[in-house]
C-alpha positions as CSV (number, residue, x, y, z in Angstrom):
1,X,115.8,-190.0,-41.6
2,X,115.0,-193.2,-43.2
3,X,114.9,-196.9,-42.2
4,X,115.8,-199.8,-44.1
5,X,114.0,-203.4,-44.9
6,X,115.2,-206.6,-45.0
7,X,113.2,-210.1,-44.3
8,X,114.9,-213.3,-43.0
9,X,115.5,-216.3,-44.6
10,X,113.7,-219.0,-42.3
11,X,110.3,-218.5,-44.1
12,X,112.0,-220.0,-46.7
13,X,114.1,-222.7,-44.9
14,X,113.8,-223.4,-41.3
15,X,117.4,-223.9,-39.8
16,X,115.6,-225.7,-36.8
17,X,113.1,-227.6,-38.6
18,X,115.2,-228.5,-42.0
19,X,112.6,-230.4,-43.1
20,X,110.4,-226.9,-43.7
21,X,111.8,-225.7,-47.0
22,X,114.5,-228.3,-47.0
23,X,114.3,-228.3,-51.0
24,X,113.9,-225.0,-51.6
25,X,117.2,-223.2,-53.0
26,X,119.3,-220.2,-51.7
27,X,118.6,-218.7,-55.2
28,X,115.4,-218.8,-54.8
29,X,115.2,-217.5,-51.3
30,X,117.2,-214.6,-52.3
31,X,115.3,-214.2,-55.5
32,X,112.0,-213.8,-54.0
33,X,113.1,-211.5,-51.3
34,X,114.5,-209.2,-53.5
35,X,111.1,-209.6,-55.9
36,X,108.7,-208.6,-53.0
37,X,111.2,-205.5,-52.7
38,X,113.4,-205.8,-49.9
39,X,117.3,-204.8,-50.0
40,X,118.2,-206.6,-47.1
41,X,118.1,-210.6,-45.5
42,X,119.6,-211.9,-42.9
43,X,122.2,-215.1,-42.5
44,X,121.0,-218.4,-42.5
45,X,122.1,-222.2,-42.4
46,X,122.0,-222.4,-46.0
47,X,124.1,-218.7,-46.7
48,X,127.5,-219.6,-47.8
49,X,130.0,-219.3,-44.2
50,X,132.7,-217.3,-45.8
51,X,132.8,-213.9,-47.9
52,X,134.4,-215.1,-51.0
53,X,131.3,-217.3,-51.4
54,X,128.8,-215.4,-49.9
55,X,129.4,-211.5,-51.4
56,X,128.7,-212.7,-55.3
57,X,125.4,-214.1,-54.3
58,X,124.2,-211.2,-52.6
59,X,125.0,-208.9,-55.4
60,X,123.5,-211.1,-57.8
61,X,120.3,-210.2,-56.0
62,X,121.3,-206.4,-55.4
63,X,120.8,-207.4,-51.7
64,X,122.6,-206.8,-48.9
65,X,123.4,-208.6,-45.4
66,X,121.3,-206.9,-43.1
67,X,122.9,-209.1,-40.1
68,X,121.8,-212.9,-38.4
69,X,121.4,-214.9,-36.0
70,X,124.4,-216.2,-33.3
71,X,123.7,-218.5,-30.7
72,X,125.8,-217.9,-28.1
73,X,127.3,-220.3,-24.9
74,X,127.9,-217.6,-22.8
75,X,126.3,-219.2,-19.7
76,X,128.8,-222.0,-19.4
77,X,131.8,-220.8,-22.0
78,X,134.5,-218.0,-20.6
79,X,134.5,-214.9,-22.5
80,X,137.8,-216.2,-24.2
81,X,135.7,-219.2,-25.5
82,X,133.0,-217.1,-26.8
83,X,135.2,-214.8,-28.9
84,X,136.9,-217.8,-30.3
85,X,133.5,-219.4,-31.4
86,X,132.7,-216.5,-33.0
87,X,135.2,-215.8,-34.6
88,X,134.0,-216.8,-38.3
89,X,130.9,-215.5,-38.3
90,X,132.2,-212.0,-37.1
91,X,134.9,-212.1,-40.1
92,X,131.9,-212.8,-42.3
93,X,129.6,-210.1,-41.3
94,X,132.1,-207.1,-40.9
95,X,133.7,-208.4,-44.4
96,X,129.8,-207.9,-45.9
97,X,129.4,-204.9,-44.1
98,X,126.7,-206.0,-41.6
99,X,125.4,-203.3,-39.1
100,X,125.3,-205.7,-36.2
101,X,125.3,-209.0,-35.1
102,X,121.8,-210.5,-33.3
103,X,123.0,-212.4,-30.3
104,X,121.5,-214.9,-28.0
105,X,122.1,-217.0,-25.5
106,X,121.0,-220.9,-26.6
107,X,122.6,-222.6,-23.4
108,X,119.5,-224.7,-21.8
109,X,117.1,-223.0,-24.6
110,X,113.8,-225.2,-25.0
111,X,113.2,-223.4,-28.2
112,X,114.1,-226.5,-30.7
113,X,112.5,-229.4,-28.2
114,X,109.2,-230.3,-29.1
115,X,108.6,-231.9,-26.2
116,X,109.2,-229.5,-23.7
117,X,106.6,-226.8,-22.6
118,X,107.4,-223.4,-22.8
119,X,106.8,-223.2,-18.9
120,X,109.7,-225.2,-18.4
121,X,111.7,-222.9,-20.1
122,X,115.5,-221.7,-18.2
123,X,116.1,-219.3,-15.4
124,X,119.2,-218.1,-14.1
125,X,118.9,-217.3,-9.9
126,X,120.6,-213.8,-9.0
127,X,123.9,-214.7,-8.4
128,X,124.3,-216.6,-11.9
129,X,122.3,-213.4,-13.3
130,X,125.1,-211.1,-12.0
131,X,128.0,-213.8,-13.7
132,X,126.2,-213.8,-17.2
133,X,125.5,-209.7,-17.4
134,X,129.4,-209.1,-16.9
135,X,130.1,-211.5,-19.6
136,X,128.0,-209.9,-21.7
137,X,129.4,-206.3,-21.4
138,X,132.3,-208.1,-21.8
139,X,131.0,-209.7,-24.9
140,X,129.3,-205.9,-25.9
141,X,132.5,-204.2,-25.5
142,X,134.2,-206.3,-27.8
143,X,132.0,-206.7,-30.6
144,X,132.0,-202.9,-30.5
145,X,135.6,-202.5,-31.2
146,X,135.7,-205.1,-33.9
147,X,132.9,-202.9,-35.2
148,X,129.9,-205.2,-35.3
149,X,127.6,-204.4,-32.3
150,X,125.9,-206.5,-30.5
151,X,122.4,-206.5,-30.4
152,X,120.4,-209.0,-27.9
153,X,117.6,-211.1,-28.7
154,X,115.2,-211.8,-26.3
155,X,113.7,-215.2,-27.4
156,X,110.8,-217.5,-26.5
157,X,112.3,-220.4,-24.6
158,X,115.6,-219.0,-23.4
159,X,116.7,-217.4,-20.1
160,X,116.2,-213.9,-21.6
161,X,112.4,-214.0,-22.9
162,X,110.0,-211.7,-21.0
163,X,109.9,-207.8,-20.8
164,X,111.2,-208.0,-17.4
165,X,114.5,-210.5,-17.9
166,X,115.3,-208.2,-21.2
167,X,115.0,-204.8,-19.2
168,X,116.9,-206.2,-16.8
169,X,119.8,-207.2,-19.3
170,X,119.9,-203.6,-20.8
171,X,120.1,-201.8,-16.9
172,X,122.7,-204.0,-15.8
173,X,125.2,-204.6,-18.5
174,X,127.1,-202.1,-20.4
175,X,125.8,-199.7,-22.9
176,X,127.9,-201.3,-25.6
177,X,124.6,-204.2,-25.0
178,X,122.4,-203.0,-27.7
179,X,119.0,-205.1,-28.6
180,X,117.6,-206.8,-31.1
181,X,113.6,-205.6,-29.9
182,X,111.4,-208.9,-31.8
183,X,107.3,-207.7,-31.7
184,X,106.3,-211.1,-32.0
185,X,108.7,-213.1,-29.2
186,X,108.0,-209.8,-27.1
187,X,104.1,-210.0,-27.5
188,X,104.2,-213.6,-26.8
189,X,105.9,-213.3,-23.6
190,X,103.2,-210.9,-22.7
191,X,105.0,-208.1,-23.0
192,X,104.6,-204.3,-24.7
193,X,106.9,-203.0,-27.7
194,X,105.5,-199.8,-27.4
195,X,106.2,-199.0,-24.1
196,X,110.3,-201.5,-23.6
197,X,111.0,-199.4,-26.9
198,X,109.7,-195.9,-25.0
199,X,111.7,-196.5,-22.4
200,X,115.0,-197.9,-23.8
201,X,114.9,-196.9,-27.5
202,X,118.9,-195.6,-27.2
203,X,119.6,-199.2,-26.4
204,X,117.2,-200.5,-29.6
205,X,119.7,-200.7,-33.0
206,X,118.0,-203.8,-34.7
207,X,113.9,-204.7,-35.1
208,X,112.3,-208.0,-36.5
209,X,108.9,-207.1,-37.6
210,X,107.2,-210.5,-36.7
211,X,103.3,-210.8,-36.3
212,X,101.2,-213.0,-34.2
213,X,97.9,-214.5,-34.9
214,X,96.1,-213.7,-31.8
215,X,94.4,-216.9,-31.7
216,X,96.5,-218.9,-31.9
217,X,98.8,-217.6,-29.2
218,X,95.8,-217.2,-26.8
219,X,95.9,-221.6,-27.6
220,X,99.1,-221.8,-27.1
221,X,99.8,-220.1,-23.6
222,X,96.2,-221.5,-22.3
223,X,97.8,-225.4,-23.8
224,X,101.2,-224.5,-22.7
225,X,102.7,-225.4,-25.8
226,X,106.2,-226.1,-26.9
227,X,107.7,-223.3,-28.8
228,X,107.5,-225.3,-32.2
229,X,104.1,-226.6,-31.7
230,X,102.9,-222.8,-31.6
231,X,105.0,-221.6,-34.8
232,X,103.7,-224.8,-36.6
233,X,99.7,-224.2,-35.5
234,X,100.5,-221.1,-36.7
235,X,101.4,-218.3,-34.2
236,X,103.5,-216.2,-35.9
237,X,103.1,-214.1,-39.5
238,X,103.9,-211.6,-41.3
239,X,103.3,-208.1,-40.5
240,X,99.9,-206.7,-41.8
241,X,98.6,-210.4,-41.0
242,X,98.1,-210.8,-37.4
243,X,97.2,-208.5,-34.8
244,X,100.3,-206.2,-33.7
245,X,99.3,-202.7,-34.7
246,X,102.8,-201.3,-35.9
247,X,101.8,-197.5,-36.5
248,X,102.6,-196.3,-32.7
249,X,105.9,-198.0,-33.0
250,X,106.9,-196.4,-35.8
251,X,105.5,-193.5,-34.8
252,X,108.2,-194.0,-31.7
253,X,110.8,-194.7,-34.5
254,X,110.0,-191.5,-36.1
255,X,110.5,-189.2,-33.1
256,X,113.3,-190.8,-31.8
257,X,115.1,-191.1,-35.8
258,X,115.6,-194.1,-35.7
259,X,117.6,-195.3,-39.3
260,X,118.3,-199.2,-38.7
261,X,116.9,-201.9,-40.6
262,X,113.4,-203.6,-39.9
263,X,113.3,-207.0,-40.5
264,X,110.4,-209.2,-41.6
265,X,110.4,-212.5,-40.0
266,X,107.8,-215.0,-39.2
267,X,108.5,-218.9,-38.5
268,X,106.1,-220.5,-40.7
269,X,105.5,-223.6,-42.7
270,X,106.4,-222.7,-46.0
271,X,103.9,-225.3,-47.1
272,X,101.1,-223.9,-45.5
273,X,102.2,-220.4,-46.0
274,X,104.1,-219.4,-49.5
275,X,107.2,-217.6,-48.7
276,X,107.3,-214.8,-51.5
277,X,103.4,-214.2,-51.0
278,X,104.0,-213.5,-47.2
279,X,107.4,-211.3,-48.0
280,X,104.7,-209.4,-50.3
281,X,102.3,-209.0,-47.7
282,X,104.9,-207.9,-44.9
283,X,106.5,-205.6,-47.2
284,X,103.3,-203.6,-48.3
285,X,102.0,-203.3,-45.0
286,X,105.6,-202.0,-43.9
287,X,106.0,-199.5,-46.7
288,X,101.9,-198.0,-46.2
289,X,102.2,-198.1,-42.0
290,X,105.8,-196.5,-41.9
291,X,104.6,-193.5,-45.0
292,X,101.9,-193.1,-42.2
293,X,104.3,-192.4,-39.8
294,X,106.1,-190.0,-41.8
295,X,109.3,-192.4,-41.9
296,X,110.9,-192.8,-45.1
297,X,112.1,-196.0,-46.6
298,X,115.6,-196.3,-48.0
299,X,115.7,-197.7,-51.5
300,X,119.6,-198.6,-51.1
């Protein structure tokens, strides 16, 4: 077996914050990634919306689209809404031959406000809980027969954050729900990698390797901070730069033969924290932890 490494574009530019990276190009986002020795990035707001556009960059940088983010309505659209708003990023990612598509939902999210404390973040009661996890099988079972799964995100500041909400999500929907499993948002919420991927690793078919500076989340959950005042103090890194050990995950990967793609990706100010000497750092520590492991990485 062998996995696969991509990064993500928002060290770069910062589709929530456009001011982070606002000047910095595509071509050098994709540059840079491929530089520090990745094969893979994911979408983002500055990645051309259609094919035609998007394919000739990629292979410019011999890289290839390793999926992206979609934020998803699904708490107040109907299913038949949903499909239709997704409609052109699914044509884009099964025409670049993405493995899957990361899904969340962003209805009520906190995640962009600055103002608002991630304690205030949005809950769905039990009965709007059992209306949501039908849509999404719904939503699952589709994306599987267009061929690009879905793969959940759990996020900081949404209505599926913690360990609990996202174990709940996988035991009541369909198995056609796959997962996105983020180290960093999980470890934030206070919540164990090791032990959600133990338990529901079948379910697990995309990873975003994101560190956390232990400090500076201690800060933020004592201060109650908004989710972008703790990625702009700092929270979040790189892997190999904060304190998430990652050798008894892969070590999990290993066993279980896992062959998806890891993804680097860390909100950070760009300012503060050059983007192709982070990819450097994340990829190292990646390539060392996972030969550990006795996982090989794919070079294509």
């Amino acid at each position: 077996m062998s996995v696969k490494l991509g990064i993500a574009p928002i060290a770069w530019s910062n589709d929530d914050m456009p001011e982070l990276g606002g000047d910095t190009s595509l071509e050098q986002c994709l540059s840079e990634a491929r530089q520090a020795g990745f094969i893979g990035i994911e979408s983002g707001g500055k990645f051309p919306k259609t094919s035609e556009e998007l394919l000739p960059k990629l292979n410019q940088f011999n890289l290839n689209l390793c999926s992206g983010w979609y934020g998803a309505n699904l708490r107040k659209n109907s299913i038949q809404e949903e499909k239709q708003s997704i409609q052109k990023q699914l044509k884009l990612f099964k025409d670049c031959n993405a493995p899957c598509i990361v899904f969340a939902e962003v209805f009520g999210s906190i995640q962009s406000d600055p103002n608002k404390k991630l304690s205030t973040r949005p809950k769905m009661d039990l009965e709007e809980c059992k209306i949501y996890y039908k849509k999404i099988s719904e939503m699952g079972k589709y994306l599987e027969g267009e061929g690009m799964p879905l793969a959940y995100h759990h996020h900081m500041g949404t209505v599926i954050e913690s360990q609990k909400d996202t174990e709940r999500l996988l035991e009541n929907t369909d198995d056609t729900v796959k997962l996105t499993l983020d180290t960093g948002h999980m470890l934030f919420a206070q919540g164990e990698s090791i032990k959600f991927l133990s338990d529901f690793s079948e379910r697990v078919i995309h990873i975003h390797c994101k560190d956390i500076r232990k400090n500076i989340l201690e800060k933020s959950l004592k201060e109650d901070l908004s989710f972008r005042e703790a990625f702009l103090e700092g929270a979040f890194t790189v892997p190999g730069d904060g304190c998430i050990d990652y050798k008894p995950l892969f070590d999990i990967l290993n066993k279980n033969n896992y062959s998806g793609w890891l993804v680097v990706e860390a909100e950070q100010d760009p300012k503060k924290a050059n983007p192709f000497e982070y990819a450097k750092i994340g990829y190292k520590y990646l390539t060392e932890t996972l030969s550990k492991a006795g996982v090989k990485v794919s070079q294509s």
